[in-house]
Backbone as CSV, one residue per row, in Angstrom:
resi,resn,N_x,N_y,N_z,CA_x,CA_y,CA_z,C_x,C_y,C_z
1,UNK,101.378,112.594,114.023,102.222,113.283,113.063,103.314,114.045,113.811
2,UNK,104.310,114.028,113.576,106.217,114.705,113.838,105.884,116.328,113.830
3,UNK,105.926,116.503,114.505,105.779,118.321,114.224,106.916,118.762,113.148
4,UNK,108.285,118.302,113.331,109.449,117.936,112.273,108.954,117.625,110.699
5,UNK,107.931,116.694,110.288,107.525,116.475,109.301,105.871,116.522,109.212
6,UNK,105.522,117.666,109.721,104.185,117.940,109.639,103.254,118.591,108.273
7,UNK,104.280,119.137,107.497,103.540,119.444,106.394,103.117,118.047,105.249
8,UNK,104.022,117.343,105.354,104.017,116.295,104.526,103.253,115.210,105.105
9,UNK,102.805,115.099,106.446,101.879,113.909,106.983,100.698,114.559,106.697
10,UNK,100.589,116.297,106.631,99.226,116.670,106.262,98.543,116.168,104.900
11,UNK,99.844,116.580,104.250,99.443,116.005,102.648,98.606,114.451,102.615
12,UNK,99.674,113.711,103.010,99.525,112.598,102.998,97.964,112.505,103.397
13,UNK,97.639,112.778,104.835,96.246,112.637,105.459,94.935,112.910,104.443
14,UNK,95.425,114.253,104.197,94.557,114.861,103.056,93.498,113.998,102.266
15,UNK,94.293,113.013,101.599,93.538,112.187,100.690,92.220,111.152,101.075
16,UNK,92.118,111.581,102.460,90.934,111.004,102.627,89.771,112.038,102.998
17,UNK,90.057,112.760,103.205,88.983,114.363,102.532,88.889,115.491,103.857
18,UNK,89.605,114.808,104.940,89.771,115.852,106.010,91.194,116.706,105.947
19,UNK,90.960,117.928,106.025,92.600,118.494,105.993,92.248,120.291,106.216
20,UNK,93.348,120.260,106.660,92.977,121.662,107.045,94.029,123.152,105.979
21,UNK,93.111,124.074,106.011,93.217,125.785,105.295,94.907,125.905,105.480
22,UNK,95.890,126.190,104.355,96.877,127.012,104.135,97.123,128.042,105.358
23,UNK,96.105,128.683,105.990,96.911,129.366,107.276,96.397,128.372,108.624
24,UNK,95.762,127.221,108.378,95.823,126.798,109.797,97.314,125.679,110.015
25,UNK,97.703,125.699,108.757,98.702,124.698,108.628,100.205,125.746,109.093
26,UNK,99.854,126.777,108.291,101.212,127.253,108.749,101.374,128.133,110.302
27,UNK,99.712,128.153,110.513,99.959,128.272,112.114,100.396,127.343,113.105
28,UNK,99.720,126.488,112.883,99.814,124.880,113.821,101.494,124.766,113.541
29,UNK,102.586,124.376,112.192,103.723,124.653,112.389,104.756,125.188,112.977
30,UNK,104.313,126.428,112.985,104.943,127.396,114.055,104.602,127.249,115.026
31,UNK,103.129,127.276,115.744,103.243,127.421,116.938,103.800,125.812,117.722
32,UNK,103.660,124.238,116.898,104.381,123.331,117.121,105.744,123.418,117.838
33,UNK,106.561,124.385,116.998,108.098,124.176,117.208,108.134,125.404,118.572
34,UNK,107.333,126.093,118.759,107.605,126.831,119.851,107.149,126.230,121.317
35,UNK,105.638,125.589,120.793,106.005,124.377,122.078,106.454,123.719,122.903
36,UNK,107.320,123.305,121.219,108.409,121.798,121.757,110.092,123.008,122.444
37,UNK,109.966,124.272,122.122,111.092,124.688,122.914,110.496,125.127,123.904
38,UNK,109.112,125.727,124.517,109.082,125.884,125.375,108.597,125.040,126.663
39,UNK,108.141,123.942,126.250,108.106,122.869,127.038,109.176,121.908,127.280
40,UNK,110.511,121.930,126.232,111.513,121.606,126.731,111.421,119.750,126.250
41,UNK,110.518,119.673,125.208,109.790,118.315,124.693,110.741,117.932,123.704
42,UNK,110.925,116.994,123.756,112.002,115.495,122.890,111.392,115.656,121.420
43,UNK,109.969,115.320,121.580,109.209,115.466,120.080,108.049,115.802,120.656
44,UNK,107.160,116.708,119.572,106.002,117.019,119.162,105.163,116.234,118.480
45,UNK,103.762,115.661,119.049,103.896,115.058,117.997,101.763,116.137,117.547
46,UNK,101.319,115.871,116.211,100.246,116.780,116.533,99.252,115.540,116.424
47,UNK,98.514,115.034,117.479,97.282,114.662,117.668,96.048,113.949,117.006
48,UNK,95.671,114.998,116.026,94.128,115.127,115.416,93.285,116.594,116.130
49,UNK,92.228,116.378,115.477,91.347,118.122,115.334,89.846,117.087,116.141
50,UNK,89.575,117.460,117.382,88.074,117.106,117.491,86.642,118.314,117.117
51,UNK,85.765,118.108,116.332,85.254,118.595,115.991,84.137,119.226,117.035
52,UNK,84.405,120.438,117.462,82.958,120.636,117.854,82.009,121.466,117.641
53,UNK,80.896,122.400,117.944,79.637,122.780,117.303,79.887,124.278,117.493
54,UNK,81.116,125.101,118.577,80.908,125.980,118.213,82.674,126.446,118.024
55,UNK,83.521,125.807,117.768,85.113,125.240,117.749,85.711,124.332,117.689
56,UNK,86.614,123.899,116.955,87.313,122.792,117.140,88.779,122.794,118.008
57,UNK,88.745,121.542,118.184,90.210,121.226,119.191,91.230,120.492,118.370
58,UNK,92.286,121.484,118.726,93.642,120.398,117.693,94.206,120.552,118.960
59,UNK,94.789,119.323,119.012,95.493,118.707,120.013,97.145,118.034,119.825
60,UNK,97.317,118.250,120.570,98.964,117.945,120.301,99.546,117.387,121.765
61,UNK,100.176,116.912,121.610,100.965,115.883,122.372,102.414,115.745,122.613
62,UNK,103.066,115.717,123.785,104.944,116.153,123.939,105.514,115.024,124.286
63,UNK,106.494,114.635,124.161,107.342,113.240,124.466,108.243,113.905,124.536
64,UNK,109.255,112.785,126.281,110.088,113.240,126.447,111.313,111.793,125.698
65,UNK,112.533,112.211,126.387,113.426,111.229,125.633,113.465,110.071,125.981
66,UNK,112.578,109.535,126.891,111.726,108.061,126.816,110.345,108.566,126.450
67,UNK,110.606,107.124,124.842,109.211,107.453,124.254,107.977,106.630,125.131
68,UNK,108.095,106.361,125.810,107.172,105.611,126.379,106.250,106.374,128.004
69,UNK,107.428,107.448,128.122,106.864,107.643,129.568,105.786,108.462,129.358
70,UNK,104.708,108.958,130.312,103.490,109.830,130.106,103.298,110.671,129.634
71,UNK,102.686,111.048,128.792,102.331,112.107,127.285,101.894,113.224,127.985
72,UNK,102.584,114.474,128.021,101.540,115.676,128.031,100.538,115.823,126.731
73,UNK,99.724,116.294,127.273,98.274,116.526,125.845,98.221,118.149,126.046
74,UNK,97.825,119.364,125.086,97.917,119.923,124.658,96.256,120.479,123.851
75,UNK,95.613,121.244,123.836,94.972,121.730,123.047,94.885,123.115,122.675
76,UNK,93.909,123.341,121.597,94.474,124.606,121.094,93.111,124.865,120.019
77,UNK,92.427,125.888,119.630,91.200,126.270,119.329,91.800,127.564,118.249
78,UNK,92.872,127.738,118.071,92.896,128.987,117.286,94.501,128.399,116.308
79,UNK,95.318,127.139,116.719,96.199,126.674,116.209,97.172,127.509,116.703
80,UNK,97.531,128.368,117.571,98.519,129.721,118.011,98.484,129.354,119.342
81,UNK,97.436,129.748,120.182,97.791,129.648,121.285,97.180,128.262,122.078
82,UNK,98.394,127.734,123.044,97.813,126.052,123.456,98.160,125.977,125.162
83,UNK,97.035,125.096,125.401,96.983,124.607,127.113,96.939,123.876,126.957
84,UNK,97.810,123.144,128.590,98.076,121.826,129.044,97.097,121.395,129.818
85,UNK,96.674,120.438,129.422,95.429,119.537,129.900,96.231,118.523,130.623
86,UNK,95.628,118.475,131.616,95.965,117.292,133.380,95.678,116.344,132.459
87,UNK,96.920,115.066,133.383,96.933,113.762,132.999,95.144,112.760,133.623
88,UNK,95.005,112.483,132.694,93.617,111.613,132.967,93.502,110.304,133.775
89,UNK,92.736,110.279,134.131,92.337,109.358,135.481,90.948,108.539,135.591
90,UNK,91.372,107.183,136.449,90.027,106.631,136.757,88.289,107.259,136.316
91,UNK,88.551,108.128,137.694,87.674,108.871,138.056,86.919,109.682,137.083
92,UNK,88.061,110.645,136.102,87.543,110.975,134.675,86.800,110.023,133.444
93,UNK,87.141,108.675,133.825,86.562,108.149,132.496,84.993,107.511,133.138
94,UNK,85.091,107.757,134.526,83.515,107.351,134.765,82.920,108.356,135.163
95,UNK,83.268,109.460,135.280,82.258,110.450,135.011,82.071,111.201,134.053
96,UNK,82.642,111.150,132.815,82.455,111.662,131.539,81.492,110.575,130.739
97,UNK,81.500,109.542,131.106,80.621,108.100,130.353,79.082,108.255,130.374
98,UNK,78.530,108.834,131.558,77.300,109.417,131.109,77.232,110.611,129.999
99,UNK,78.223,111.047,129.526,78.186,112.087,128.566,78.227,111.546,127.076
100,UNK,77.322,112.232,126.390,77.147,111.944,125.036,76.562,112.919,124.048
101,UNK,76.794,112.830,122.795,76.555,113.911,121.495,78.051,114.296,121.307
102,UNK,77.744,115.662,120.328,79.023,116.484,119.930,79.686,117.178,121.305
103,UNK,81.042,117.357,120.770,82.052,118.401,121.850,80.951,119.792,121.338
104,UNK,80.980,120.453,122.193,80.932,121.947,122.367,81.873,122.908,121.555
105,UNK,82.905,122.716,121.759,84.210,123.757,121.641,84.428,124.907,122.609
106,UNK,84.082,124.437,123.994,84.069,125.563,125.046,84.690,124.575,125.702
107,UNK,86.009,124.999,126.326,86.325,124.096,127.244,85.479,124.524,128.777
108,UNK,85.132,125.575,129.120,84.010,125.899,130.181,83.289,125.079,129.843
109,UNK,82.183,124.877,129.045,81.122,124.375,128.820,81.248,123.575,129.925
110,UNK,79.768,123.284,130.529,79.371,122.272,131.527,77.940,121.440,131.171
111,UNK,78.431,119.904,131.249,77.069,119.556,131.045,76.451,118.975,132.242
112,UNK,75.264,118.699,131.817,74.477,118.588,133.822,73.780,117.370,133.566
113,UNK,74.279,116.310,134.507,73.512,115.164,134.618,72.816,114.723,135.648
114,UNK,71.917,114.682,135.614,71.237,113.802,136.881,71.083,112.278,137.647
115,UNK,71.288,112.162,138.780,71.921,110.750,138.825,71.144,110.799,140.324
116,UNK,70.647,109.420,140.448,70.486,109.125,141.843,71.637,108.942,143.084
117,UNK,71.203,109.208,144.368,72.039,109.083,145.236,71.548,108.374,146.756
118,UNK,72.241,107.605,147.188,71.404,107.131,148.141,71.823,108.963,149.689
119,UNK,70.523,108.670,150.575,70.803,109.571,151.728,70.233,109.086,152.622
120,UNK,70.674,109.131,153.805,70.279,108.575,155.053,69.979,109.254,156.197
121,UNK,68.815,109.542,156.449,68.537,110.037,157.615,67.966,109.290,159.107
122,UNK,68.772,108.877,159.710,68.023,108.132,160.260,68.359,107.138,160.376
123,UNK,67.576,106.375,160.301,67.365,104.812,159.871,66.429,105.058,158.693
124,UNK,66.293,105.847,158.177,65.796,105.592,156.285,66.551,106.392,155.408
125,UNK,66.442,105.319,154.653,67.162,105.402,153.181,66.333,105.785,152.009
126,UNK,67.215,106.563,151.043,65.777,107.079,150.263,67.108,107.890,149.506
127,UNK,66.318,107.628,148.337,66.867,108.028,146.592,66.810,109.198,146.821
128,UNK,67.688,110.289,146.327,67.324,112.175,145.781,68.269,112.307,144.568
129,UNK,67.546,113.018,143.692,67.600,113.118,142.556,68.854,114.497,142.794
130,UNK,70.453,114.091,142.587,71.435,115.118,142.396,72.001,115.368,141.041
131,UNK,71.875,116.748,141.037,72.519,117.071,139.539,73.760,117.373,139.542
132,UNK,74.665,116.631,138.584,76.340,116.895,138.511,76.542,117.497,137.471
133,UNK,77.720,118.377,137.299,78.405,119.191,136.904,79.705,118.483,136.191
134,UNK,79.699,118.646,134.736,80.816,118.005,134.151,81.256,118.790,133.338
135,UNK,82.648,119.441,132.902,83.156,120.260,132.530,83.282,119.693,131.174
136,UNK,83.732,120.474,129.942,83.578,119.973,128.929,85.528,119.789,128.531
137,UNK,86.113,120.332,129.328,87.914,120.021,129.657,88.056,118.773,130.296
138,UNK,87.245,118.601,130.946,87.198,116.669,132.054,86.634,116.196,131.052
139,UNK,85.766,116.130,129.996,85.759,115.110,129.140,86.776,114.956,127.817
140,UNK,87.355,116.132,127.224,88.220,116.427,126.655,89.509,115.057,126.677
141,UNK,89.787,115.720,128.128,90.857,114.679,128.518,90.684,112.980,128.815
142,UNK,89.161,112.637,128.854,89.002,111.317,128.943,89.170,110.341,127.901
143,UNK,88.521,111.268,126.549,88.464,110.774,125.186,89.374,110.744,124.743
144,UNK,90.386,112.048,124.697,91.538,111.852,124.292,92.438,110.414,124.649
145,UNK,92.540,110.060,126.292,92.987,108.737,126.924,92.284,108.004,126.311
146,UNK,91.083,107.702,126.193,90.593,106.310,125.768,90.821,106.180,124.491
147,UNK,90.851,106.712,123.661,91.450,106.769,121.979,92.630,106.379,121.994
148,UNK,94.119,106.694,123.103,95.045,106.864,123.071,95.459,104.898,123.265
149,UNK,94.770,104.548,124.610,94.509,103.136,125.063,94.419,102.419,123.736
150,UNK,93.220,102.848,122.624,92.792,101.750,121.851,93.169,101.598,120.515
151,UNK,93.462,102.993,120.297,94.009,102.883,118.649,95.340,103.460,118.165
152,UNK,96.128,103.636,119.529,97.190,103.991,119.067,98.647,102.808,119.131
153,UNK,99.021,102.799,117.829,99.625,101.852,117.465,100.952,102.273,116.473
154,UNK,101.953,101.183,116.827,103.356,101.781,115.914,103.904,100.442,115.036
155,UNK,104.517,100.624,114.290,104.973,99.094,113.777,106.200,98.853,114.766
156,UNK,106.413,97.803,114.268,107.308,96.932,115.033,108.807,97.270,114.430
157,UNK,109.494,97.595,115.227,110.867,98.435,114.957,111.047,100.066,115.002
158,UNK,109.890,100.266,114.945,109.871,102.047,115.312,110.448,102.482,116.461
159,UNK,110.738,101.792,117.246,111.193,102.445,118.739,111.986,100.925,119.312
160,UNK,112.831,101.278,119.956,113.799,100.012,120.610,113.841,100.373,122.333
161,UNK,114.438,99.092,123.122,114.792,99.305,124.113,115.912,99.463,124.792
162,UNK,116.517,100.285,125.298,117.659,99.918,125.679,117.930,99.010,126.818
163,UNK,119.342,98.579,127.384,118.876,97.234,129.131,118.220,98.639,130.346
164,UNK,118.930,99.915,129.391,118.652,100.604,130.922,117.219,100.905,131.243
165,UNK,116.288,100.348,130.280,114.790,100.686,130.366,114.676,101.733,129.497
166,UNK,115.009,102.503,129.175,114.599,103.691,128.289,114.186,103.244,126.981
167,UNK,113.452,104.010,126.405,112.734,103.735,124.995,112.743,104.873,124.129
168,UNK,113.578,104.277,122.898,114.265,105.503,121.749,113.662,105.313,120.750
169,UNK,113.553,106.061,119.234,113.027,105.885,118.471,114.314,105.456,117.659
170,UNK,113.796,104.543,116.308,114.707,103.749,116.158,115.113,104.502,114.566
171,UNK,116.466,105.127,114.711,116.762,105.861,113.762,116.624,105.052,112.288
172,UNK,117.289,104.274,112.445,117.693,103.097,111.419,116.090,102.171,111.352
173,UNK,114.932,102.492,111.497,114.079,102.369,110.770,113.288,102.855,109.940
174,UNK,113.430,101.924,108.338,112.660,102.604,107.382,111.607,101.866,106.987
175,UNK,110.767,101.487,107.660,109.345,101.034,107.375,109.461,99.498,107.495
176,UNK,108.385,98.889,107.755,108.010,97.001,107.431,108.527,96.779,106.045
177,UNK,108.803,95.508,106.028,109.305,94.642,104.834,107.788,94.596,103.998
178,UNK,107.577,94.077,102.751,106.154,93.885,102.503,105.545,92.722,103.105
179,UNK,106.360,91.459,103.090,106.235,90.303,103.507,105.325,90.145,105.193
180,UNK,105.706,91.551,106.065,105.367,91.703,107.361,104.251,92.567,107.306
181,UNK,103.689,93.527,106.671,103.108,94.412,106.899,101.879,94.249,107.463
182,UNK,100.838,93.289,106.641,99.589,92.863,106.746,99.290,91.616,107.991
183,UNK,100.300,91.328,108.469,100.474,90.780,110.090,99.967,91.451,110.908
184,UNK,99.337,90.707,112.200,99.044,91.659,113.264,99.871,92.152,114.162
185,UNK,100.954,90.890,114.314,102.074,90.728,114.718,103.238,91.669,114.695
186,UNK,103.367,92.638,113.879,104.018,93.686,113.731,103.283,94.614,114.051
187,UNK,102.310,95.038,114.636,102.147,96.563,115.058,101.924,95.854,116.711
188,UNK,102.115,97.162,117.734,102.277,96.860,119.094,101.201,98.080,119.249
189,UNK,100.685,98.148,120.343,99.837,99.230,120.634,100.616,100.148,121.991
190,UNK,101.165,101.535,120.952,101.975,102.870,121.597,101.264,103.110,123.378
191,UNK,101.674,102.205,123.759,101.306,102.235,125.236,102.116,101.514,126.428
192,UNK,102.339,101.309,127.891,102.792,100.535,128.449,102.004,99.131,128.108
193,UNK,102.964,98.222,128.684,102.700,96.754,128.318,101.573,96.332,129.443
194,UNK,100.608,95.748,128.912,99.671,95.415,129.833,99.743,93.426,129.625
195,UNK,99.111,93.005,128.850,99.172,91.772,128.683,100.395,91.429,128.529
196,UNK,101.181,91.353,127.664,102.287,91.269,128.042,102.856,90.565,129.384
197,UNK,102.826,91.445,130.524,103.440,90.863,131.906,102.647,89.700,132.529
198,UNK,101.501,89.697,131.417,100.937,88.107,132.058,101.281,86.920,131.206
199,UNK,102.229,87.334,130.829,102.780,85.833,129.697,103.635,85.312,130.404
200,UNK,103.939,83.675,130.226,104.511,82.727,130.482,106.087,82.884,130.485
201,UNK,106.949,82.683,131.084,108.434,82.717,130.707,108.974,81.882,129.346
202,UNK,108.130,80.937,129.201,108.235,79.960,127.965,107.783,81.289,126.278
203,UNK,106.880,81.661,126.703,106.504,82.649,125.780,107.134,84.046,125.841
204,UNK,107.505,84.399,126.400,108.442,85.311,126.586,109.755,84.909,125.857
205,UNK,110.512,83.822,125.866,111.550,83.650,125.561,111.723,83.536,123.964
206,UNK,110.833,83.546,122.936,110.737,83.845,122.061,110.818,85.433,121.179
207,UNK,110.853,86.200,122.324,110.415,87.604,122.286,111.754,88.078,122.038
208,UNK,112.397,89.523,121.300,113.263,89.901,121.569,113.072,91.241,122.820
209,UNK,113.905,91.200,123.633,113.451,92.137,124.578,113.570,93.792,124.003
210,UNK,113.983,94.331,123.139,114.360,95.228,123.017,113.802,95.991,121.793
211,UNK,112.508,94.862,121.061,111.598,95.175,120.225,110.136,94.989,120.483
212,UNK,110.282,93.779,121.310,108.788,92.934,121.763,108.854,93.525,123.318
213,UNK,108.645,94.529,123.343,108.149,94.765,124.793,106.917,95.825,124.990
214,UNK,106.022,95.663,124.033,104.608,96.437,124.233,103.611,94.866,123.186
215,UNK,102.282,95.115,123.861,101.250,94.573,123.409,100.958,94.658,121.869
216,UNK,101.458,93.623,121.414,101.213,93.305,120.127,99.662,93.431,119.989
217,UNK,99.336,92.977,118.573,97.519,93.862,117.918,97.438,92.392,117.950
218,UNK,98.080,90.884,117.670,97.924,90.130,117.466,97.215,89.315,118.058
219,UNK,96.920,89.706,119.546,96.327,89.112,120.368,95.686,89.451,120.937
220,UNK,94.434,90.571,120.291,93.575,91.226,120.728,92.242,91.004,120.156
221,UNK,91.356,90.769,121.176,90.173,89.978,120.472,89.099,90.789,120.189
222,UNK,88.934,91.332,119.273,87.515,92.385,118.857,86.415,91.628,118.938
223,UNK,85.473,92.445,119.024,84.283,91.840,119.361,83.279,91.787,117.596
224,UNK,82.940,90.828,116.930,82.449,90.482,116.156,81.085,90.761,115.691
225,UNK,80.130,91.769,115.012,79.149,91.765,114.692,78.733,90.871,113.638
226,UNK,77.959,90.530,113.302,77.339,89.758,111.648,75.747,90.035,111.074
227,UNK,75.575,90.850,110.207,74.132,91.555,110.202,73.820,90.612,108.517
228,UNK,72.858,91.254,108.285,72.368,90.418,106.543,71.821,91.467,106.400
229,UNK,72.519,91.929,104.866,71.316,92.535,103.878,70.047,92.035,103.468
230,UNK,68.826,92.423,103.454,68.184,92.185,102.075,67.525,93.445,101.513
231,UNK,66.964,93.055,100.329,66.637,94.333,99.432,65.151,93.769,98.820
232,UNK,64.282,94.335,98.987,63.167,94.114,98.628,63.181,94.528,96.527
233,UNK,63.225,93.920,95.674,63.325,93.423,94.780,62.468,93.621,93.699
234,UNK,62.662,93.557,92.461,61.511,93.221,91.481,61.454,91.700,91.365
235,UNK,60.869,90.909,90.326,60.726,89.747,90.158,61.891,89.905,88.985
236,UNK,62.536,90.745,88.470,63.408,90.766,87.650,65.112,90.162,88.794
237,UNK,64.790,91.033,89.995,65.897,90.743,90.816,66.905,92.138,90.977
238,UNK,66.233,93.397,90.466,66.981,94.389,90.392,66.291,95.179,91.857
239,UNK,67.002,96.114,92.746,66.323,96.425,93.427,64.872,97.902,92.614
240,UNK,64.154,97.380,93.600,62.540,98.144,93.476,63.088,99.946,93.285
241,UNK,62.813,100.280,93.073,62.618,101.856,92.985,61.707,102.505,94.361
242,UNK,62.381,103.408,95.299,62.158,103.137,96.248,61.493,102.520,97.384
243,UNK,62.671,101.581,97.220,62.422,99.928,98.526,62.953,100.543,99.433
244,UNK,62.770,100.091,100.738,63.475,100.086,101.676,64.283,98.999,101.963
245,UNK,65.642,99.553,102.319,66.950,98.107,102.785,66.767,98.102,104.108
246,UNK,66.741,97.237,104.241,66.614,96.349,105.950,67.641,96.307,106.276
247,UNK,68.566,96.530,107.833,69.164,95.730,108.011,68.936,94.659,109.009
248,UNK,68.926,93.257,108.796,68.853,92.188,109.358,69.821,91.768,110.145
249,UNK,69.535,91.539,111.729,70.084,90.815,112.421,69.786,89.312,112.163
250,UNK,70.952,88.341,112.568,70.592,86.520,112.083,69.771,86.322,113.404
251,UNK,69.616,86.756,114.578,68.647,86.323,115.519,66.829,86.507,115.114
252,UNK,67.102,87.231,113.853,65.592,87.602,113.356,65.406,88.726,113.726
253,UNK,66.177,89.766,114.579,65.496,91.215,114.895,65.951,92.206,114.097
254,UNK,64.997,92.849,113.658,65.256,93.847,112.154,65.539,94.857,112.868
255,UNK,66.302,95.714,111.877,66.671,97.570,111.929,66.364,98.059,110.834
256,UNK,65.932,99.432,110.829,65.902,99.914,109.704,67.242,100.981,109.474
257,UNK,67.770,100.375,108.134,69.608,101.170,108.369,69.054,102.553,108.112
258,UNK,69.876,103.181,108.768,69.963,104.691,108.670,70.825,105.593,108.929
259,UNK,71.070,106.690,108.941,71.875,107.457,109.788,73.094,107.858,108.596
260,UNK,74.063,108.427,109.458,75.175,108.639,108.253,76.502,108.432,108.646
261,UNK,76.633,107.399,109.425,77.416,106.586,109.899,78.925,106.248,109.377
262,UNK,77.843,104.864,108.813,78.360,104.324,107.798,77.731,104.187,106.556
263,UNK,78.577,105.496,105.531,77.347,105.928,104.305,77.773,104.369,103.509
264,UNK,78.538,103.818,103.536,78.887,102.543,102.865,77.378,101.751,103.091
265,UNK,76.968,101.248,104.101,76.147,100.495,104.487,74.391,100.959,104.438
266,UNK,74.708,102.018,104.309,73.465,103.139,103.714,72.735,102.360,102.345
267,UNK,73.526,102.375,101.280,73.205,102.146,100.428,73.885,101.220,99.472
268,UNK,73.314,99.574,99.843,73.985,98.496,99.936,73.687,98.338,97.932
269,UNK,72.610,98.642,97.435,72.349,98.821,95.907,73.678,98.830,94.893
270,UNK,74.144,99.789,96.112,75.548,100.146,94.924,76.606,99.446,94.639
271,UNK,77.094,98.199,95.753,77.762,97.257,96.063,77.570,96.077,94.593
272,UNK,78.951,95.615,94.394,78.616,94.424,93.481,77.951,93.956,93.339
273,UNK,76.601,93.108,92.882,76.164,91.471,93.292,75.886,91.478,91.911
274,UNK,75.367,89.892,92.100,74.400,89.270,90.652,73.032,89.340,91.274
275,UNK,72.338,89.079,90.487,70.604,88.910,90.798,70.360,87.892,91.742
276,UNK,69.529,88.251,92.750,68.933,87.211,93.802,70.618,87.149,94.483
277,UNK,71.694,87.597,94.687,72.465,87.152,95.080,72.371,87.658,96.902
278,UNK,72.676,87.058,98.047,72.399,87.492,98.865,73.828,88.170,99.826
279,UNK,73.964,89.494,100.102,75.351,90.125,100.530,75.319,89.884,102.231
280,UNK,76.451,89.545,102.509,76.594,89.059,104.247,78.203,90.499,104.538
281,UNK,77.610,90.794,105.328,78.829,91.740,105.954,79.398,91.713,107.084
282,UNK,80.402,91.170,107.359,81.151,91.135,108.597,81.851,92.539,109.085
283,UNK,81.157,92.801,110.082,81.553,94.128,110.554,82.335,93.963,111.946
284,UNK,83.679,94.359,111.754,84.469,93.904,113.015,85.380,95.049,113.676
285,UNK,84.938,95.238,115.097,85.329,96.252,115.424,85.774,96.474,117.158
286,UNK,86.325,96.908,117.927,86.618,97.103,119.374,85.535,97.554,120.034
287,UNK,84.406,97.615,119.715,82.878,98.771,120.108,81.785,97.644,120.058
């Protein structure tokens, strides 16, 4: 979201049931535009809120006048006052990967993992059990990057190139045609070009350089789940009064669904069908 048009992307967001209090909005506003003058930033843009157990993180993000070059990240726990979080690295995303559950909301917070290590004394070798130290700001910044890598995406015409390399936002765009929208082909993923530079000159030459120069969604291969409902039944065909729903893997290995995930898949009862009819769900996703 535009720090420029931030009240109105809130709205917009709203309608899917996350949104934030009348004074966190008109804090986050203000303190936005003071940001972007005191960091000296092209655009603001604000992030998302990560939730954690004893604070949350709204995060915000600065672009300079190439939209493409490296993002400062930004967080902020009170919507007023905000720190710059170091650019993320290798090293950060494999040592935050043993980490798992909720954020904290302490950027101190430290969590402690234990990990084997080889040591050598000698001529023998032999395992000791070392405990590491992981800050809850080093994971902050990992998640933020890996979210940034996978789901951040723009349509196609939002930003142009110029020959001199620089990357502008493209004034004179007002949204996809309808005809384009539901293509994969029109959204690029808001990142440097990775696949991309391994294409063919033959395939390339189809490209316009000055629109097609980030990784289209089109050619990105998610990884495919396929599970089966069933519902234990009356002989009428209505489900039982408390049955339990299975969920079925097709290799034959059962789960029992649970959790609150995906409340959709919770409670498959509620879903269309006819009697005896059997529901197949294709669940398709990057995970």
């Amino acid at each position: 979201m535009d720090a420029d048009s931030l009240l109105l992307s809130l709205e917009l967001a709203s309608g899917s049931g996350q949104g934030l209090s009348p004074d966190r909005r008109a804090s986050l506003l203000t303190s936005l535009l003071l940001v972007k003058r005191d960091y000296r930033f092209a655009r603001v843009l604000f992030w998302g809120r990560i939730l954690g157990l004893v604070a949350d993180y709204y995060i915000a993000q600065g672009l300079s006048e190439d939209q493409l070059a490296p993002r400062k990240t930004l967080y902020s726990l009170n919507c007023t006052e905000w720190s710059l979080l170091p650019p993320a690295t290798e090293e950060m995303a494999t040592q935050t990967a043993v980490v798992s559950g909720r954020f904290m909301g302490d950027p101190s917070h430290e969590y402690e993992h234990t990990e084997l290590q080889k040591v050598n004394e000698g001529e023998k070798v032999f395992d000791e059990e070392v405990v590491v130290q992981i800050k809850e700001e080093t994971r902050l910044v990992s998640v933020i990057d890996q979210i940034d890598k996978a789901v951040a995406i723009i349509p196609r015409g939002a930003l142009f190139k110029t020959p001199f390399g620089v990357t502008h936002v493209n004034r004179t765009f007002e949204g996809l045609p309808l005809s384009e929208i539901r293509k994969l082909s029109s959204y690029f993923h808001f990142r440097e070009a990775v696949d991309l530079k391994n294409k063919t000159l033959l395939e390339k030459a189809e490209l316009d350089p000055s629109l097609d120069f980030m990784d289209s969604l089109e050619y990105d291969i998610p990884k495919v789940f396929l599970y089966h409902w069933a519902w234990a039944t009356h002989p009428s065909g209505s489900p039982s009064p408390g049955s339990q729903r299975v969920l079925e893997h097709p290799d034959g290995e059962r789960q029992r669904a649970g959790g609150a995930p995906q409340p959709a898949l919770a409670r498959p009862h509620l879903l269309p069908r006819a009697p005896h009819q059997e529901l197949w769900l294709h669940l398709r996703g990057h995970g």
